[in-house]
C-alpha positions in Angstrom: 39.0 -30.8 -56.2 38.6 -28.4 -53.2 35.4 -28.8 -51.6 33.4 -26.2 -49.5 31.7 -28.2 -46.1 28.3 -27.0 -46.9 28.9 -29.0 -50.1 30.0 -32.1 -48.1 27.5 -31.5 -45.4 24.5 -29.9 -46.7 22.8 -26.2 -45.0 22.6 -26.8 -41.6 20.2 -25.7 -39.9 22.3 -24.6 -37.0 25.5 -22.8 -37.8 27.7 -24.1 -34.9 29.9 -26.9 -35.8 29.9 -30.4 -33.2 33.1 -29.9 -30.5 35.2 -32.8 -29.9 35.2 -33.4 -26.2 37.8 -35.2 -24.5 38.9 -36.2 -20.5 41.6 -33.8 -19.7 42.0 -31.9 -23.1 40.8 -28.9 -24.4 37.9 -29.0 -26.5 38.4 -28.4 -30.4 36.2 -27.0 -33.2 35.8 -29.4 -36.3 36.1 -26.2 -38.9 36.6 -28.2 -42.3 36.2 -32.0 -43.5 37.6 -33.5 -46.5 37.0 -37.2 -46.5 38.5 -38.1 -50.2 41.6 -36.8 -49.3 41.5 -38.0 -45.3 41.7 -34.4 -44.0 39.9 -32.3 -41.1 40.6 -28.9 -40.3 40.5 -28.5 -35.9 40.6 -25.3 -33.8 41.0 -24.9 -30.4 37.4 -23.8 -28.6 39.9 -21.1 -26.6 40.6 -19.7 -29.9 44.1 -19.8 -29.6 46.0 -19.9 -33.0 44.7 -20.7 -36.5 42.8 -23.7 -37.0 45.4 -26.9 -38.4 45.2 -29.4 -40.8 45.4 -33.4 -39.5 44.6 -36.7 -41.1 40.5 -37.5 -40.5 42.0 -40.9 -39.8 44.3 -40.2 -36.8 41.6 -38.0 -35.6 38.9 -41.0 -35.6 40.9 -43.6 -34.1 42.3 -40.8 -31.3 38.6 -40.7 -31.0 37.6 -43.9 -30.0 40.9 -44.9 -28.6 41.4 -41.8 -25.8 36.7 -42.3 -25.3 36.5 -38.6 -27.2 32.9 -38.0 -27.6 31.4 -35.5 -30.5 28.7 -32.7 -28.8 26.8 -30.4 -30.4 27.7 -26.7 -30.1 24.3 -25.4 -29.0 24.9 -25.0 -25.2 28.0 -22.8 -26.0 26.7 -20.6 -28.7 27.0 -17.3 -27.5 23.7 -15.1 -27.7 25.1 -12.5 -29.2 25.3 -14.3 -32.6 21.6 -14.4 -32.8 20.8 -11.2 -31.7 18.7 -8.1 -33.9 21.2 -6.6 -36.2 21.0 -2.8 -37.1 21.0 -1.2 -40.2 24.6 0.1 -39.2 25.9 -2.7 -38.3 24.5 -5.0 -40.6 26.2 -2.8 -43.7 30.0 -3.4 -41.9 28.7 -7.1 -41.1 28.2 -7.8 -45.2 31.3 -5.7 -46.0 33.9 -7.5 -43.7 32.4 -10.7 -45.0 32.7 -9.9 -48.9 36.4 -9.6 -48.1 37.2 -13.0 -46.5 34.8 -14.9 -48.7 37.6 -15.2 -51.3 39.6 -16.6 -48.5 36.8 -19.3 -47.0 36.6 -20.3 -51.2 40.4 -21.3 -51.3 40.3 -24.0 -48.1 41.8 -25.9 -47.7 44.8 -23.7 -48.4 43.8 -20.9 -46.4 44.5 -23.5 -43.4 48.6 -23.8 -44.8 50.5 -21.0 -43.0 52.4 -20.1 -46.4 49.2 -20.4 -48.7 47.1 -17.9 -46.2 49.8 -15.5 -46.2 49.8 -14.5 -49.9 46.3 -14.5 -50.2 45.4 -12.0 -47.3 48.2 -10.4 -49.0 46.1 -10.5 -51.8 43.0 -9.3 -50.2 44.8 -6.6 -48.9 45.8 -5.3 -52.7 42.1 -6.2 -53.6 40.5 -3.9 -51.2 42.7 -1.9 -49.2 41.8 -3.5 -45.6 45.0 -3.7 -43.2 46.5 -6.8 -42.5 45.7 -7.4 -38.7 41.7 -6.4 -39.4 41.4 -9.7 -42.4 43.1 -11.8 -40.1 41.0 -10.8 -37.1 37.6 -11.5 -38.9 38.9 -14.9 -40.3 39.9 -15.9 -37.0 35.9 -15.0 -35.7 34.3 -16.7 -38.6 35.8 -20.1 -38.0 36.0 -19.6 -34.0 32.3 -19.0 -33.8 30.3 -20.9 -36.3 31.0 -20.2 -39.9 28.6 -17.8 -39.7 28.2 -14.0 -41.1 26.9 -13.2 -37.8 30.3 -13.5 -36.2 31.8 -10.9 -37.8 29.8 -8.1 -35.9 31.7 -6.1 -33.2 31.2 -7.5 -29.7 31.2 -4.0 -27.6 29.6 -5.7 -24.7 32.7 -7.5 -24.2 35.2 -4.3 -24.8 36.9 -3.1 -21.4 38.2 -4.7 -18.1 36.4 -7.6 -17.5 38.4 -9.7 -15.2 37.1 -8.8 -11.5 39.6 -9.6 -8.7 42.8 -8.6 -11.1 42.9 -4.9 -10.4 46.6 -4.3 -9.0 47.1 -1.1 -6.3 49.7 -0.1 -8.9 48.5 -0.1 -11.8 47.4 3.3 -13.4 43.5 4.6 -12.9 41.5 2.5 -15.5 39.2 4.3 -17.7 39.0 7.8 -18.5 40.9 10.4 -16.7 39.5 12.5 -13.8 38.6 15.9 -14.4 40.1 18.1 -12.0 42.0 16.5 -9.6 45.9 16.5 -8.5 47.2 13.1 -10.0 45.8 10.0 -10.4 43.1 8.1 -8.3 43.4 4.8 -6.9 42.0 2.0 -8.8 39.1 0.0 -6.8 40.9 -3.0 -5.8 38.9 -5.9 -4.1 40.3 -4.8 -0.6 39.1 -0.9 -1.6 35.6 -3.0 -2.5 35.3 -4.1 1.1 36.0 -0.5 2.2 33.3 0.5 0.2 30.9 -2.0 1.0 31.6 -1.5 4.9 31.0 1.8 4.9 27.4 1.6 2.8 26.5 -0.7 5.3 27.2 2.1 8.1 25.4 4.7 6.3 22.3 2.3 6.1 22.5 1.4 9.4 22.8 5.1 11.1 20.1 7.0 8.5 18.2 3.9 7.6 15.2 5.0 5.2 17.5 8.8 4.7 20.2 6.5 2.8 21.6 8.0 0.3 25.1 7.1 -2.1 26.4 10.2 -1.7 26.0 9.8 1.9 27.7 6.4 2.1 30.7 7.6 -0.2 31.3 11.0 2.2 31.4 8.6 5.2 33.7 6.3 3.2 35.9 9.3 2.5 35.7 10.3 6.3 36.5 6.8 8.2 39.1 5.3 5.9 40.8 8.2 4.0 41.3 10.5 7.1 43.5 9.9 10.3 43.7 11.5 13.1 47.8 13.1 13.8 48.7 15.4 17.0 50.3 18.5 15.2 52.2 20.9 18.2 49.7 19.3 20.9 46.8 19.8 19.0 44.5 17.1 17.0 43.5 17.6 13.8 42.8 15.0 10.7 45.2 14.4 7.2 45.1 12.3 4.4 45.9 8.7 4.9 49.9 8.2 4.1 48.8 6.0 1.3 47.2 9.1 -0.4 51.0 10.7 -0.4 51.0 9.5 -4.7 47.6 9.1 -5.4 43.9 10.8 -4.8 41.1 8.9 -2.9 38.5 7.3 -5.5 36.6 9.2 -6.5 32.2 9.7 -6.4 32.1 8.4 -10.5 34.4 5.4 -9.4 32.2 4.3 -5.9 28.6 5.0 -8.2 30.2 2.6 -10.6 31.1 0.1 -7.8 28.0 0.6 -6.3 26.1 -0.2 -9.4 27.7 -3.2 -11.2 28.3 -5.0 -7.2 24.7 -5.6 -6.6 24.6 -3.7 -3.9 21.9 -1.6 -4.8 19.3 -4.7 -4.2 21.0 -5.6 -1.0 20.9 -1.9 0.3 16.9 -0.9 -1.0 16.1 -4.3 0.9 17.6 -3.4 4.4 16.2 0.3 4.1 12.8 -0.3 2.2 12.5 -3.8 3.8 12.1 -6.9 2.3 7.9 -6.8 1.9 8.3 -3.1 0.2 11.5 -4.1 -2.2 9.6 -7.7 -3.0 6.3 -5.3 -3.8 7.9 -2.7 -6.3 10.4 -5.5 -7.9 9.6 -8.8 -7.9 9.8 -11.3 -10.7 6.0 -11.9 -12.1 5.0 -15.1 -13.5 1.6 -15.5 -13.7 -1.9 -13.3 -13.1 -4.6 -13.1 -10.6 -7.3 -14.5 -12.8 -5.4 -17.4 -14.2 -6.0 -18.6 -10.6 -9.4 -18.8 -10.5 -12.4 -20.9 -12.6 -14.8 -18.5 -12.7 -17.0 -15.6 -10.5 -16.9 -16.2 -6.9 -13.9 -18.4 -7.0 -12.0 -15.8 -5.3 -12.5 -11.7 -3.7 -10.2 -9.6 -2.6 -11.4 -7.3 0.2 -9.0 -4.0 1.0 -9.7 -0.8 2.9 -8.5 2.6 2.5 -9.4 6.3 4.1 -11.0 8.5 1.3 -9.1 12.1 0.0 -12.1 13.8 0.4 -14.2 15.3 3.8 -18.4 14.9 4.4 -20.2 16.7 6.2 -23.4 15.8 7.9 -26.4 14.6 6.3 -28.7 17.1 8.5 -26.2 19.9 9.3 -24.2 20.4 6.2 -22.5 23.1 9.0 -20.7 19.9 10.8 -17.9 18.7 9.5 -16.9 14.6 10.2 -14.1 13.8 8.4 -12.4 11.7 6.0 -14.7 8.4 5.6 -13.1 5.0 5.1 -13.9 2.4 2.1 -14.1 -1.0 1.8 -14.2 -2.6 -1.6 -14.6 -6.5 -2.1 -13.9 -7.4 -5.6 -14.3 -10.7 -7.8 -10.9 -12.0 -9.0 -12.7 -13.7 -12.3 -14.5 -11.0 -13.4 -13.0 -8.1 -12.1 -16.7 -7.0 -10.8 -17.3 -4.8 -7.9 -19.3 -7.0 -5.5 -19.7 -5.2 -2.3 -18.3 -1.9 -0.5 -18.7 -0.2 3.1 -18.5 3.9 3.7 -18.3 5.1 7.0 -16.2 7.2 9.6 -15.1 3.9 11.4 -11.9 2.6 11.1 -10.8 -0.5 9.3 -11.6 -3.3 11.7 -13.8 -6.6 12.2 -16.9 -4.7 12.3 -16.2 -2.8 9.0 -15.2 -5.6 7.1 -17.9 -7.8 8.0 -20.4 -5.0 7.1 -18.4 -5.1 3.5 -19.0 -8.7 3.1 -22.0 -8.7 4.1 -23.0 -6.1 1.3 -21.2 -8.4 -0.9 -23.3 -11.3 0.1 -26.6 -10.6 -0.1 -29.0 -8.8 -2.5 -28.7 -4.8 -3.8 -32.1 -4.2 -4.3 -32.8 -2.3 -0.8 -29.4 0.0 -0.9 -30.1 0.8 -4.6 -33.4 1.8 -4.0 -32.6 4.3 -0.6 -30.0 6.2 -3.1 -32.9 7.0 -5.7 -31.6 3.9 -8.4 -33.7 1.4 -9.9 -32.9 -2.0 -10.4 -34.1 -3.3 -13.4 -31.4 -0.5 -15.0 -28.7 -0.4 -12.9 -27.4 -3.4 -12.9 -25.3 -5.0 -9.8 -26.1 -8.7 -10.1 -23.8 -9.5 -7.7 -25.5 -11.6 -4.3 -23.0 -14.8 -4.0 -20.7 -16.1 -1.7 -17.2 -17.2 -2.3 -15.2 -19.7 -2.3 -12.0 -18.1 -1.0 -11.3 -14.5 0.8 -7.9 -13.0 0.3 -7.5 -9.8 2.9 -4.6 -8.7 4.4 -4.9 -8.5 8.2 -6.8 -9.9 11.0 -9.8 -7.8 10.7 -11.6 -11.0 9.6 -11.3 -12.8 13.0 -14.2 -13.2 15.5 -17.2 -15.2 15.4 -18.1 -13.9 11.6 -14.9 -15.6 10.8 -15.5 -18.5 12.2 -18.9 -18.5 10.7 -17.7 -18.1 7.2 -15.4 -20.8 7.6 -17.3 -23.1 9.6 -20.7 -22.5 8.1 -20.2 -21.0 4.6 -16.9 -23.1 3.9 -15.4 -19.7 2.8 -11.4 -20.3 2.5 -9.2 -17.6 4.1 -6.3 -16.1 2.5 -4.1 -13.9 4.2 -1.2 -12.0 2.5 1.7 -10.6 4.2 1.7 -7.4 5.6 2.5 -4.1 3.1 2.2 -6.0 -0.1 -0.5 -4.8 -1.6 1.3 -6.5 -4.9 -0.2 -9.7 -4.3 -4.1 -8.7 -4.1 -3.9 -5.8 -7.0 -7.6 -6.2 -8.2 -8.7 -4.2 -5.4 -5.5 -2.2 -4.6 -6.4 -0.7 -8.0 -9.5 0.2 -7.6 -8.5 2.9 -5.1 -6.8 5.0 -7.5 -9.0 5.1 -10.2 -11.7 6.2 -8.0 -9.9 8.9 -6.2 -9.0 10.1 -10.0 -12.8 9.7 -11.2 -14.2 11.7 -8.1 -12.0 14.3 -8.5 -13.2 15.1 -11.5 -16.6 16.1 -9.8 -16.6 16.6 -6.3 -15.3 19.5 -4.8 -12.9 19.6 -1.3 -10.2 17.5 -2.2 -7.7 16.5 0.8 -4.2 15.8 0.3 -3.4 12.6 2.6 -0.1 13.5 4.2 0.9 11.2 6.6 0.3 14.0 9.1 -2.7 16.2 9.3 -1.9 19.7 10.6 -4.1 22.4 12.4 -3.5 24.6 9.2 -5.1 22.0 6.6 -7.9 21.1 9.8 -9.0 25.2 9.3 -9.0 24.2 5.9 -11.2 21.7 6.2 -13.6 24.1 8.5 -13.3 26.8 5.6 -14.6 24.3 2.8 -17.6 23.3 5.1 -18.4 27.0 5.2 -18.4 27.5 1.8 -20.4 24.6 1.0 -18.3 22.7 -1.4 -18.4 19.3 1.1 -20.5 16.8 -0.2 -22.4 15.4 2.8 -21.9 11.4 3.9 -25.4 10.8 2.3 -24.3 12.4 -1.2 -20.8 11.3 -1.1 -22.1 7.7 -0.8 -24.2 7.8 -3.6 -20.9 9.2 -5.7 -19.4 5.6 -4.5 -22.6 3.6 -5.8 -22.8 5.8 -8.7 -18.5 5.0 -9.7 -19.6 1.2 -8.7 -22.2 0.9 -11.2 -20.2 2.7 -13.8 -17.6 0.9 -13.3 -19.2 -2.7 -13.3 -21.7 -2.0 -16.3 -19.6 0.3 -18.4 -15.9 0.1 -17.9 -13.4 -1.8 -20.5 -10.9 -3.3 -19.0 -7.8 -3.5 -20.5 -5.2 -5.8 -20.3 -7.5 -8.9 -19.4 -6.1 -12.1 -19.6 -9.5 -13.7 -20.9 -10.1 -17.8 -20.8 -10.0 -19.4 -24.5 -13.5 -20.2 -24.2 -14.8 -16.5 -23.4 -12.3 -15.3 -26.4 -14.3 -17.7 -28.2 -17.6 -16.6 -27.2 -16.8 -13.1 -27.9 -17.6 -11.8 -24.2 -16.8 -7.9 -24.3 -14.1 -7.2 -21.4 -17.5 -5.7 -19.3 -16.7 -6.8 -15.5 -20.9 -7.3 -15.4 -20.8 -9.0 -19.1 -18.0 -11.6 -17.9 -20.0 -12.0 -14.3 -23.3 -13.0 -16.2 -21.4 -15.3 -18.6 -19.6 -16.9 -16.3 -22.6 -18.0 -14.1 -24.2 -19.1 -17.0 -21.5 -20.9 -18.0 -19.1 -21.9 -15.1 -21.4 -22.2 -12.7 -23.1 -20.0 -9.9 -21.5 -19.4 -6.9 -23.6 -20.5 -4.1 -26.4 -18.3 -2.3 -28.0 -18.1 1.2 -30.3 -16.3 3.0 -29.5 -12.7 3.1 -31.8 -12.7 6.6 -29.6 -15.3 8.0 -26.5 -13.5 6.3 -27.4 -10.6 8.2 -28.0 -12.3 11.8 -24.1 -14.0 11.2 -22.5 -11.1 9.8 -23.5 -8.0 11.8 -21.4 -7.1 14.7 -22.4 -8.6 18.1 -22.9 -6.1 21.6 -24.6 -6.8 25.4 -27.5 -4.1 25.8 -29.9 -3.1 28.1 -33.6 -3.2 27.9 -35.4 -0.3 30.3 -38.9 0.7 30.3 -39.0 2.5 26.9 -36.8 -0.5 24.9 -33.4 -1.4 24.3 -31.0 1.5 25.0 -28.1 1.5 22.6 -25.5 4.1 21.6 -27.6 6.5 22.7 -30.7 5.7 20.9 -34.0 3.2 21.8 -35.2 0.4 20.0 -38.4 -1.7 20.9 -40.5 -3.9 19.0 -44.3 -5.8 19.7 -42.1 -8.5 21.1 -39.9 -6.8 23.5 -42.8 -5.5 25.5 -42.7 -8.2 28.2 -39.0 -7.3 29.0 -40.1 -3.7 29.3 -42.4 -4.2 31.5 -40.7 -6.2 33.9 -37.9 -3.5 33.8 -40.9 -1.3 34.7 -42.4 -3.4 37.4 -38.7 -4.3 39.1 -37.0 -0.9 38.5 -34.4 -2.6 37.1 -32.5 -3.3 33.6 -32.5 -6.2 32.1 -29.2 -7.8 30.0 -29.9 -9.2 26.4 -27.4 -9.5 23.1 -28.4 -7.8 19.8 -26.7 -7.8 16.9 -26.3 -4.3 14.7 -25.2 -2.3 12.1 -24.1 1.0 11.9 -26.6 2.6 10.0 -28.0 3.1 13.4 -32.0 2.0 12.4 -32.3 -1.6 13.9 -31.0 -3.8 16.1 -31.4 -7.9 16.0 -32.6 -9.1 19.3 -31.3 -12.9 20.2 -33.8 -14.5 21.6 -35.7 -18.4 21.4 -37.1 -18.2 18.2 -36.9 -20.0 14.7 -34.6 -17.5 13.2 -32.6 -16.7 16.0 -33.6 -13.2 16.3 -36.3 -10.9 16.3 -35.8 -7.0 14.6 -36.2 -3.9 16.8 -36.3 -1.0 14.9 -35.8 2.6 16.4 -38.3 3.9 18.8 -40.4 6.9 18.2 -39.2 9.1 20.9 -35.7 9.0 18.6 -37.6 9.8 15.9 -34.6 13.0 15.0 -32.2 10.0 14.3 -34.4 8.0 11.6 -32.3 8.0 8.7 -29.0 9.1 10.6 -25.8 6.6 11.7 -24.8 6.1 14.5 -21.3 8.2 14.0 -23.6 11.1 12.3 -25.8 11.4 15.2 -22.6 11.6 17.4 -21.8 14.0 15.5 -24.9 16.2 15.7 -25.1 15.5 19.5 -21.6 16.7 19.9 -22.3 19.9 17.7 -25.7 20.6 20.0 -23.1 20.6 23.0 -20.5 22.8 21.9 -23.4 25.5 20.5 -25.5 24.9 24.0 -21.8 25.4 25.8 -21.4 28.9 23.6 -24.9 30.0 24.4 -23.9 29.5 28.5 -20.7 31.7 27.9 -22.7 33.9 26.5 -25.4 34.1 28.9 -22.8 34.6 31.5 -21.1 37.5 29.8 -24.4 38.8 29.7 -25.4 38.5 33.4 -21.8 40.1 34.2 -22.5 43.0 31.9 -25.6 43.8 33.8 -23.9 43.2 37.1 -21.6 45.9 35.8 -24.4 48.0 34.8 -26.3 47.9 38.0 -22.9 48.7 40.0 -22.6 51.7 37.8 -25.6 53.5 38.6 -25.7 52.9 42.3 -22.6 54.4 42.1 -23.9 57.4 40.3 -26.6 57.9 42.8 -24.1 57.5 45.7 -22.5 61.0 47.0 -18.9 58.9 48.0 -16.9 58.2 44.7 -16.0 54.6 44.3 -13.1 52.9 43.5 -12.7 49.2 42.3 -11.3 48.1 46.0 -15.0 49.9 47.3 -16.8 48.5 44.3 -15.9 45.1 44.4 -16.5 44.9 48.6 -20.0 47.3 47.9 -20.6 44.5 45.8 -20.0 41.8 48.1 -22.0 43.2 50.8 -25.4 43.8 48.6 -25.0 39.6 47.8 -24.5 39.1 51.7 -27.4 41.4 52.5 -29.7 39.5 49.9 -28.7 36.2 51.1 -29.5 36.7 55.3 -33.0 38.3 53.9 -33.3 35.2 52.1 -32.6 32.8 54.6 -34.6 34.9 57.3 -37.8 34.8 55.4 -37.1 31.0 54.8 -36.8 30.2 58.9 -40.2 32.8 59.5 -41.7 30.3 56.6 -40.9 27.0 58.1 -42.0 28.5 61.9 -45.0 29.1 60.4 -45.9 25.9 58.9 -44.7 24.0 62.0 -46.7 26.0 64.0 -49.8 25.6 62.1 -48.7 21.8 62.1 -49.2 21.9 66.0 -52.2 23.5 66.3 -53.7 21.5 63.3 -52.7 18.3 65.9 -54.0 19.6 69.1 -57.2 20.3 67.7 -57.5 16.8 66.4 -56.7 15.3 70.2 -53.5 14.5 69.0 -50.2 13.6 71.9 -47.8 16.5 71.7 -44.8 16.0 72.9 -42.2 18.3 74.4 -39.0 19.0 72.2 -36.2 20.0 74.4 -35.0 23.3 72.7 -31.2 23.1 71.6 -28.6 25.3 72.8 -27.5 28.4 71.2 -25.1 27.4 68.7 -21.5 28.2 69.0 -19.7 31.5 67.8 -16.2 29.6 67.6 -17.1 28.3 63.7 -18.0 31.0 61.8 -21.4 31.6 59.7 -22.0 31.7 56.2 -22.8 34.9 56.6 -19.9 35.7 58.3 -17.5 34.0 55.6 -19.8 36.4 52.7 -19.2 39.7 54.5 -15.6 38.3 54.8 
């Protein structure tokens, strides 16, 4: 009775049959068992020839006498037998197998050389196959698994595989060149090295201007050109070994330079290693999967805004592109602080972020016409660690928030914005959002020209720039939107918030998670204040503390000003401020620490202004005050001009410009020795006046000795005028 091995064996659940392993043999499939008659079918794992029929017992006893172990086949079944099938391929998969299944019926005869002769001969009659293809698909059904899958066509394994075998005179592999005077040279592994030296060259001499075709003409002109002497002069051939053959050509290095890896090594050297890592690295895990709940973690980034401000006074000054600052919770994705302002990214400008992030919104809301109890921004916590991406968080803020807040810094590397995306992000969809409804968009080329500056100037005139003031209430406005409105997408929620059905609402998940994971801690936003605002030496004078151009004084200070009064000089204190240019904290032996000053009346014009605003406006009074001189002088000329003129018409001699110009000269001499005549009568007079005033009152008069006449070697004022 001939039996089939699923009878004998039961399905399996895994298709692949156990190998025999030996020490120092080849390993051998087990493709058939028949244990009533003592037979086993083996194959050779290299698929070399047709599996062969030996006695089970031999087998066993080779087994345990040579210590042959049995493994399963798992760790060498190849994937491609368990890989999604198409429609196409599934249809020749079936067909191929309902011709050798007739076969796989008749083992174990179809193992005898003579019996599996007449019945692929049979097979053949039956359905009309050719010889080679039955054999071929019998050979893949017992070589890998027994299984229908191995009868699908393996294209991933079709061409020249074998790397390091390529001989210099073997024919060009693959198709044939178009349009080319015989055949190319094959890329042999020394041809590889050629290649490989030269893209290395062309990285190294254009660095970030790389490009393949660049590397394979520089390839073409070190290695397949030499230099001869032809009739005493130099010129450049062919290499002698291109006498039979063509240089490879740009098809064969692109296919070199894309299967060789080089492509990785060559982006990292020109793109360098941060930059490749940022646009291609391997991601495992998120951001929030990090972090327990809100305040666990922010990320703080800054970047310069696409779009100019004007003044908030003078919409006729233009000040530039702002910068932004926005801190952002990890957990819940919420916006929880921001700084605008024409300042660079530095300590200052990140400490002013934070400390927006860490203390109440009630005040800023309010000075941008919100209210509260609607527009929601519930954010007033501290965290528990930082993550920024420079040293702009050094100073004595940072070591406050370390020492006193117990805030954790984390520091990524430079120019991989990859690693702290929440607030990389943000970025972009705001510049997308604002653009939708504010006018004056900037491009931000990495170099502004004098063109796209006139630009700028001819959008202030026009009036499309929103001023510093406005735009800043577009930024609260996108933050509030954003925080109280905005879906995210994407969110890799906890199981717990899935459960509690939280919508993906940044302010919805901040609010949950404080009432359920806890609330970050809180501290004084007064002491907050003191800590986090920038630190400066001042002066106080008579009037208060003189700062970037602007006085402060408060009830307190008065002491100090009157002692700079009394002394006539300054005195030195430390203040702490921010630049919205309204108050500054004065150190000093008190309680808190500090004592406000806010901005004295006689700067009244700056109340509600920055600092960099009222610089701004100052610097615009100058230039118009400077315009109005040039003005005035071109005025005075014209009616020098004028005046010249008529005396001219009333003179009988006609005038040239040599005679005007001296005429001229003479009038401002004349009117400068009456000048200084009546001066000398005037001070004879009062000293004579002097003396008699002192002789009447019995007063000692004493005898000046009169000075010589002074010397006509150096010449007079005078003189040098009519000169």
């Amino acid at each position: 009775m001939m039996l089939r091995p699923e009878d004998m064996f039961g399905p399996a659940v895994d298709p692949y049959d156990p190998l025999i392993n030996g020490s120092g043999m080849d390993r051998e499939i087990v493709v058939w068992v028949d244990e009533d008659r003592d037979v086993v079918a083996l194959m050779s794992a290299r698929n070399v020839g047709w599996p062969r029929l030996e006695r089970l017992s031999a087998v066993v006893a080779r087994i345990e006498r040579d210590g042959m172990i049995l493994e399963p086949a798992e760790r060498l079944s190849p994937s491609w037998l368990t890989r999604k099938v198409g429609d196409e391929e599934r249809k020749k998969r079936d067909a191929r197998m309902e011709v050798i299944r007739p076969l796989i019926d008749a083992s174990p005869a179809i193992f005898d050389p003579l019996e599996r002769g007449r019945l692929i001969a049979g097979a053949m009659r039956r359905t009309g196959r050719a010889r080679n293809s039955i054999k071929k698909w019998l050979l893949r059904y017992y070589a890998n698994g027994r299984c229908a899958n191995a009868l699908l066509d393996r294209y991933e394994g079709c061409g020249h595989r074998r790397p390091g075998t390529t001989g210099e005179d073997w024919r060009k592999l693959g198709r044939p060149s178009q349009g080319l005077e015989g055949f190319p040279e094959n890329v042999t592994p020394a041809l590889a090295r050629e290649f490989a030296a030269a893209t290395d060259r062309e990285v190294k001499f254009v660095g970030e201007a790389f490009r393949i075709s660049g590397a394979y003409d520089r390839w073409k002109n070190e290695s397949c050109h030499v230099q001869v002497e032809v009739d005493g002069v130099r010129t450049t051939r062919l290499h002698e070994r291109y006498d039979t053959k063509a240089p490879a050509t740009y098809a064969q290095f692109l296919y070199w330079y894309r299967n060789d890896g080089r492509h990785e090594k060559t982006s990292r050297k020109v793109l360098g290693t941060p930059i490749y890592e940022k646009d291609n690295r391997a991601i495992r895990s998120t951001s929030t999967n990090e972090t327990w709940g809100p305040g666990a973690r922010f990320q703080i980034d800054a970047t310069v805004v696409n779009f100019g401000v004007t003044s908030r006074t003078n919409k006729n000054v233009l000040l530039g592109r702002p910068y932004l600052y926005f801190v952002r919770d990890v957990w819940s994705r919420m916006i929880v602080g921001y700084y605008l302002g024409l300042q660079a990214p530095s300590q200052i400008t990140a400490a002013l972020a934070l400390l927006n992030a860490f203390t109440p919104k009630d005040a800023v809301l309010k000075a941008f016409g919100f209210d509260p109890e609607v527009d929601r921004w519930p954010s007033e916590h501290v965290c528990a660690s930082l993550l920024h991406d420079g040293g702009e968080l050094t100073g004595h803020w940072g070591d406050w928030l370390v020492g006193r807040l117990a805030i954790t810094f984390e520091q990524t590397s430079g120019e991989r914005g990859d690693l702290k995306g929440a607030v990389e992000s943000l970025f972009q969809w705001a510049d997308v959002e604002w653009s939708r409804t504010t006018k004056g968009r900037i491009s931000p080329p990495r170099y502004r020209s004098k063109a796209k500056r006139n630009a700028d100037l001819a959008a202030v005139a026009a009036g499309q720039l929103d001023s510093i003031w406005e735009f800043e209430r577009k930024v609260i406005q996108f933050i509030l939107d954003f925080n109280n409105d905005h879906v995210l997408t994407g969110y890799d929620a906890d199981p717990d918030m899935l459960a509690a059905g939280v919508a993906r609402v940044p302010a919805d998940m901040f609010e949950w998670g404080i009432a359920n994971r806890g609330a970050p801690k809180r501290w004084d936003p007064e002491q907050v204040q003191f800590h986090m605002m920038p630190r400066e030496r001042a002066r106080v004078y008579p009037d208060g503390i003189h700062f970037e151009g602007r006085v402060f004084t408060t009830r307190e200070l008065e002491p100090l000003q009157a002692e700079a009064n009394r002394s006539g000089r300054t005195l030195p204190v430390e203040i702490s401020y921010d630049l919205s240019g309204q108050r500054v904290l004065w150190h000093t032996d008190v309680p808190s620490g500090f004592i406000t000053c806010e901005l004295a009346d006689r700067d009244r014009a700056f109340r509600g202004l920055r600092f960099e605003d009222g610089k701004a406006l100052e610097e615009a009074r100058r230039q118009a005050e400077h315009v109005r001189r040039v003005e005035e002088d071109r005025k005075r000329a014209h009616k020098a001009h004028e005046s010249r003129r008529e005396r001219e018409a009333r003179s009988s001699v006609p005038a040239t410009d040599t005679r005007t110009v001296a005429q001229i000269r003479a009038d401002n001499a004349a009117a400068r020795r009456s000048e200084r005549q009546a001066e000398r009568e005037t001070a004879f007079c009062d000293h004579a006046s002097r003396a008699r005033d002192a002789r009447s009152e019995g007063a000692t008069i004493h005898q000046l000795s009169v000075s010589p006449r002074p010397s006509y070697s150096v010449p007079d004022l005078d003189e040098i005028d009519d000169a």
